[in-house]
C-alpha positions as CSV (number, residue, x, y, z in Angstrom):
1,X,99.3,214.9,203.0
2,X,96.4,214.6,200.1
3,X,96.5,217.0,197.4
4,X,93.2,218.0,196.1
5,X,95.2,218.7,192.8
6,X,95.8,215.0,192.1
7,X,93.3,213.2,195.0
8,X,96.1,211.3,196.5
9,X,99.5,212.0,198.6
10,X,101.8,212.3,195.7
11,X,101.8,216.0,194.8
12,X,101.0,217.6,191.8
13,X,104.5,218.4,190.7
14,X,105.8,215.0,191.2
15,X,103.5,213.9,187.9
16,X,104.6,214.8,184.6
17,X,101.6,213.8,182.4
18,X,103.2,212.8,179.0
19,X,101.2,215.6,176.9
20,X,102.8,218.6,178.3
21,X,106.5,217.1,178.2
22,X,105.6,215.9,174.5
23,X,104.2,220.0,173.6
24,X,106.8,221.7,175.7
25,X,109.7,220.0,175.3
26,X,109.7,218.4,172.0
27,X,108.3,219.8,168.6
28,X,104.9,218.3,168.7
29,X,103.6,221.9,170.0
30,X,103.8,222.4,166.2
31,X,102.8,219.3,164.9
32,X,99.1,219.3,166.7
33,X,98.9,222.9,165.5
34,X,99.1,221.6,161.8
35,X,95.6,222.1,160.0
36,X,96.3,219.5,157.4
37,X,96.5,216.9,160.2
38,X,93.9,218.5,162.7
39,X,90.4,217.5,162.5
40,X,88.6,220.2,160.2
41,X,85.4,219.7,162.2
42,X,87.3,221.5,165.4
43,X,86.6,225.4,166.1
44,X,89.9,226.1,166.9
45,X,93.4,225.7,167.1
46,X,95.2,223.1,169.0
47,X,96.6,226.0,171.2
48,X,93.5,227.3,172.0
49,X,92.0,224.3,173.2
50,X,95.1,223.6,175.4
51,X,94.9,227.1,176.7
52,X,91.5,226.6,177.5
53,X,91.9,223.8,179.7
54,X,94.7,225.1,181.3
55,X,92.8,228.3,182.1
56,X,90.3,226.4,183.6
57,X,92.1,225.0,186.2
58,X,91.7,221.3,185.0
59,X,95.5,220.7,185.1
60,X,96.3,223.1,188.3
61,X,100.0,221.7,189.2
62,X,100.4,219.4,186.2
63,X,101.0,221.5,184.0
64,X,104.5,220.9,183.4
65,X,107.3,221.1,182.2
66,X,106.4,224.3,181.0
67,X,108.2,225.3,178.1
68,X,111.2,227.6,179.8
69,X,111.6,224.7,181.8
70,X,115.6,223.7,181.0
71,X,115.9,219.5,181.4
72,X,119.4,217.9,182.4
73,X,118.6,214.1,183.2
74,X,116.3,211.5,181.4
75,X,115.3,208.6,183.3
76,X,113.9,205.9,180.8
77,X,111.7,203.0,182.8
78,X,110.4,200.4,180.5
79,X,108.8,203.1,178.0
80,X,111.2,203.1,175.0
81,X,110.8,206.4,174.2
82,X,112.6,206.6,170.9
83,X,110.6,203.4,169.6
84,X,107.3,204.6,170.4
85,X,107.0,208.4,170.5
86,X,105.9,209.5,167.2
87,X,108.4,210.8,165.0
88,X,111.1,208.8,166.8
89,X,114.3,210.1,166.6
90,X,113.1,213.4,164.7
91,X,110.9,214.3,167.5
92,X,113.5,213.4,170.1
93,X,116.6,214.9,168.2
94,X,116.1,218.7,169.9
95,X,115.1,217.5,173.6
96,X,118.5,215.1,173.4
97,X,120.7,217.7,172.4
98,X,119.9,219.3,175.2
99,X,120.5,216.4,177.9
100,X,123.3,216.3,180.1
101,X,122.8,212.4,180.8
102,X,120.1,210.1,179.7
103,X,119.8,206.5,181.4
104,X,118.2,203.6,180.4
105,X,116.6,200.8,182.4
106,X,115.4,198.0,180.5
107,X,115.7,193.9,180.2
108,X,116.2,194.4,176.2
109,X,118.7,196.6,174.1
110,X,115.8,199.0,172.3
111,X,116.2,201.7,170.8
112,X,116.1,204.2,173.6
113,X,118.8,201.8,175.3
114,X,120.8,202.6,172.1
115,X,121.1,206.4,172.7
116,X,121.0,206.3,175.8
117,X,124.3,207.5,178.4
118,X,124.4,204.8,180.6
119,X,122.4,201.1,180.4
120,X,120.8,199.9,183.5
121,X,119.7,195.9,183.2
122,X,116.6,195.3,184.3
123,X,115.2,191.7,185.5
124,X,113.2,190.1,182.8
125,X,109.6,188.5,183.3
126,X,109.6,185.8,185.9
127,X,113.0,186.9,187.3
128,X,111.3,189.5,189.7
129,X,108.0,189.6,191.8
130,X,105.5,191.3,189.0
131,X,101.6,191.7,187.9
132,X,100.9,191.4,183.7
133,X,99.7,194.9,182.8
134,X,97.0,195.7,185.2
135,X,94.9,199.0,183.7
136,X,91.6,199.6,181.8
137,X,92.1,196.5,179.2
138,X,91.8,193.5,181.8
139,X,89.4,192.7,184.5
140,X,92.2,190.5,186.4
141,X,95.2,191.3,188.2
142,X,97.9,188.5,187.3
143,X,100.4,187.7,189.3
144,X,103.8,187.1,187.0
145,X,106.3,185.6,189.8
146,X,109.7,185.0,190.0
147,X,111.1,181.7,189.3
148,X,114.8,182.5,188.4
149,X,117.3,184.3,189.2
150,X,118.0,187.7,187.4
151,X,120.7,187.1,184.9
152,X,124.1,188.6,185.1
153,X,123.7,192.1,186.1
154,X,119.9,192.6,185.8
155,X,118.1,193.7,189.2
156,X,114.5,194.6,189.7
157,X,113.1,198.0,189.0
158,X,112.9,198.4,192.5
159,X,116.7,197.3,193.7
160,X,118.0,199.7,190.7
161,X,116.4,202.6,192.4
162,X,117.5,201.9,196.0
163,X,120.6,201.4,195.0
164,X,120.8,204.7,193.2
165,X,119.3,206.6,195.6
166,X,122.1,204.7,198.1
167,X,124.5,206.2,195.6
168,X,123.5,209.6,195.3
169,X,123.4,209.9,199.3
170,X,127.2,208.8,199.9
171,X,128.0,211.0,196.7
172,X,126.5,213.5,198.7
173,X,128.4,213.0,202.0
174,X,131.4,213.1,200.3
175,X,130.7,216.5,198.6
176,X,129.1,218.1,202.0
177,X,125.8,218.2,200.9
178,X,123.1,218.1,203.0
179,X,119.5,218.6,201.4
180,X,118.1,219.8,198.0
181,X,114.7,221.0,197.8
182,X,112.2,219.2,195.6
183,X,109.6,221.1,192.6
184,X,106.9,221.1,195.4
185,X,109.0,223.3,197.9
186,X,109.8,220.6,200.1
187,X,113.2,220.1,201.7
188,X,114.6,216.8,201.3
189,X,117.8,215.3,203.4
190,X,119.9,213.5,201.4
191,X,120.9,210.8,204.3
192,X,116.5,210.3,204.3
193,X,116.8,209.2,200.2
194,X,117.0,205.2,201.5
195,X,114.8,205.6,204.8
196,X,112.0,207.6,202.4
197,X,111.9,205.1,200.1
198,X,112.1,202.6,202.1
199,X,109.7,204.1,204.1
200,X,112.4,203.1,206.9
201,X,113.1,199.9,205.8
202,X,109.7,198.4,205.9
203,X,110.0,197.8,202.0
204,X,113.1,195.7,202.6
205,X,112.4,193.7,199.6
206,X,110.3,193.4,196.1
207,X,108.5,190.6,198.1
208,X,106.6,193.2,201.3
209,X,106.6,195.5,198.3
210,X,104.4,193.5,196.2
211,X,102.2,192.4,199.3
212,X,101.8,196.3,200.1
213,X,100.5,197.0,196.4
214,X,98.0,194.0,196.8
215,X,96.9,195.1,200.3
216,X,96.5,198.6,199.3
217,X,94.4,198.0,196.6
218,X,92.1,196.0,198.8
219,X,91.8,199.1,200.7
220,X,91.2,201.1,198.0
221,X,88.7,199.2,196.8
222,X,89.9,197.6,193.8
223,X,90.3,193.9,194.9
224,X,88.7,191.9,197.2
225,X,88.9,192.2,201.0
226,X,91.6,190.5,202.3
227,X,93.6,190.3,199.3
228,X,97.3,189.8,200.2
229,X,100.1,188.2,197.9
230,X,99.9,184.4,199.1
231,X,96.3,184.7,198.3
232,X,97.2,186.0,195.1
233,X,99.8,183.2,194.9
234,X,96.9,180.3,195.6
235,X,95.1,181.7,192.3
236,X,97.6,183.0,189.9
237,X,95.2,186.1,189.5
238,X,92.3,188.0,191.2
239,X,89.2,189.7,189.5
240,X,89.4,193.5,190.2
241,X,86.0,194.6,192.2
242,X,86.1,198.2,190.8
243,X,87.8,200.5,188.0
244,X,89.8,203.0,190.7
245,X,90.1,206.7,190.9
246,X,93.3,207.1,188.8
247,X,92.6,209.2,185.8
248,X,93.2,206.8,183.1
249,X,90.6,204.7,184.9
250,X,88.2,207.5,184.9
251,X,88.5,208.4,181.1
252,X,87.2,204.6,180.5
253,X,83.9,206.5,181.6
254,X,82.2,202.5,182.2
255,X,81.9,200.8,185.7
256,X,83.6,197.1,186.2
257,X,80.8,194.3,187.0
258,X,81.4,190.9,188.4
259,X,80.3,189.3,185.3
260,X,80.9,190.9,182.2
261,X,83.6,192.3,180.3
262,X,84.8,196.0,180.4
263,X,83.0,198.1,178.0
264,X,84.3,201.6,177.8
265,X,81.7,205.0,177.3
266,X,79.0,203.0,179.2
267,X,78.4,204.5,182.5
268,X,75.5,207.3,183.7
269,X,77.0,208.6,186.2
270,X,77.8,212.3,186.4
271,X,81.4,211.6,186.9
272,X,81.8,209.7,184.0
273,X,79.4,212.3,181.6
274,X,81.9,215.7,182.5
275,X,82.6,216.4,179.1
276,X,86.8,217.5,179.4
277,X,88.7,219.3,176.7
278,X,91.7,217.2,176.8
279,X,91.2,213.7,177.1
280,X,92.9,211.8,180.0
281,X,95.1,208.6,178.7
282,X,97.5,206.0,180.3
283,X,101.1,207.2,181.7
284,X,103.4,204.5,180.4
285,X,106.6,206.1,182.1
286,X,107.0,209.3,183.9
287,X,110.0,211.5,182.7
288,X,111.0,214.2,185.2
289,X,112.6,217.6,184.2
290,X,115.1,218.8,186.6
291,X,115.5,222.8,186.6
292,X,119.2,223.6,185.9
293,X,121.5,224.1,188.5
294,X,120.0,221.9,190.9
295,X,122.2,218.2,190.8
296,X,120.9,215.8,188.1
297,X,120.3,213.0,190.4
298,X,118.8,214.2,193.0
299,X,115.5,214.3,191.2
300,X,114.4,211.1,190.3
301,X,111.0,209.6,189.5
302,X,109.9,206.6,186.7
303,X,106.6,204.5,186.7
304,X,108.1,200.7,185.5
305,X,106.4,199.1,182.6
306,X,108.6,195.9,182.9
307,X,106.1,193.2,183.7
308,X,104.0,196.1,185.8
């Protein structure tokens, strides 16, 4: 079902924009609320403009973790929190004291790895099925494929979540538990975690899985007709046909054309000229805050930014 909140089938609470986990959760609340590091040009205060926006209704549903919010698990996908969150391990020192577990995936041992509960290796470039960093910066999808085996351990993003979700489910069964109920209000069986993502075993490897992204976006207008991932495969990449509806895409405020490069702040159209009080910017990963009392891993969610 679409929400008008967010424009597409995913619902509002199941998107954590980075900004109001990085205000309400960790200490930059006070940091962008700092004159001597504010712009001196600006009206008001950080918090007013934030209010403002929220007031408005322009974040309706995203507009969490609110700051009573109480997080037990952090899921860490190919963002390296502790590297590239500014402060580092200052800024992160009050949100990790309050952690009950904090798990890693990643192909490298970073920092985030490093204080991190438990270490998930993830396949490295060319060991999985994988695009190089599709977004605003390139006009091309690439097509990264696997030509070796993951080493040791290492799976793909994708076979680490199945098989945790296939985890939590027979942990489940053995404790007599039959459904939790997700931030949207939804009830979710726990024996459905594999079939849901799965979508009942359709996505039965990273292979149909990759193939559905392509064919999707050809759908939704941002490759050509007919793109599918042995036509990728022919190529090694494929020139997108337009800059999408996510809101990333949307703050470039330009439109993509066949021959010339992507220039951002270029585009008349009414869309792009909405003036917005809070910029929109990329989500690199996608930590989730799961209210105490409900169990840790039953509420799972990361965007990969291993070899996208």
């Amino acid at each position: 079902m679409m929400d008008e909140r967010t424009g597409d089938d995913v619902p509002a609470e199941a998107n954590t924009p980075p900004v109001f986990w990085w205000y309400n959760q960790m200490d930059f609340r006070e940091r962008w609320n700092n004159p001597d590091w504010s712009d001196r040009s600006m009206a008001r205060t950080f918090d007013e403009y934030m209010n403002a926006a929220i007031e408005a209704g322009w974040w309706d549903g995203l507009d969490h973790p609110r700051k009573d919010a109480e997080p037990q698990v952090y899921i860490e996908c190919g963002g390296n929190t502790f590297r590239r969150t500014r402060g580092g391990k200052k800024s992160m020192a009050g949100l990790w004291s309050r952690l009950r577990a904090v798990i890693a995936i990643d192909f490298k041992f970073n920092a985030t790895v490093q204080n991190a509960d438990y270490f998930l290796p993830a396949a490295q470039h060319y060991e999985k099925v994988a695009f190089s960093i599709p977004g605003p910066f390139v006009a091309n999808l690439t097509l990264a494929d696997k030509i070796v085996e993951p080493a040791g351990e290492a799976r793909s993003e994708w076979d680490i979540f199945l098989a945790i979700l296939g985890a939590v489910a027979e942990r489940a069964k053995e404790r007599g538990l039959e459904a939790f109920t997700a931030p949207d209000g939804s009830i979710t069986r726990y024996d459905r975690l594999v079939a849901g993502y799965t979508m009942g075993g359709y996505y039965k490897d990273e292979e149909t899985v990759a193939d559905e992204q392509i064919r999707d976006s050809a759908l939704a207008g941002t490759l050509p007709e007919g793109a599918t991932l042995a036509k990728l495969r022919e190529t090694g990449f494929m020139r997108f046909t337009s800059m999408g509806d996510e809101p990333h895409m949307l703050g470039q405020a330009t439109e993509l054309k066949p021959d010339n490069v992507i220039t951002p702040f270029t585009s008349t159209s009414s869309l792009a000229n909405r003036s917005y009080l809070l910029p929109s910017c990329p989500v690199l990963y996608r930590p989730r805050v799961v209210p105490r009392g409900r169990r840790a891993a039953t509420d799972l969610q990361a965007q990969s930014n291993h070899g996208r």
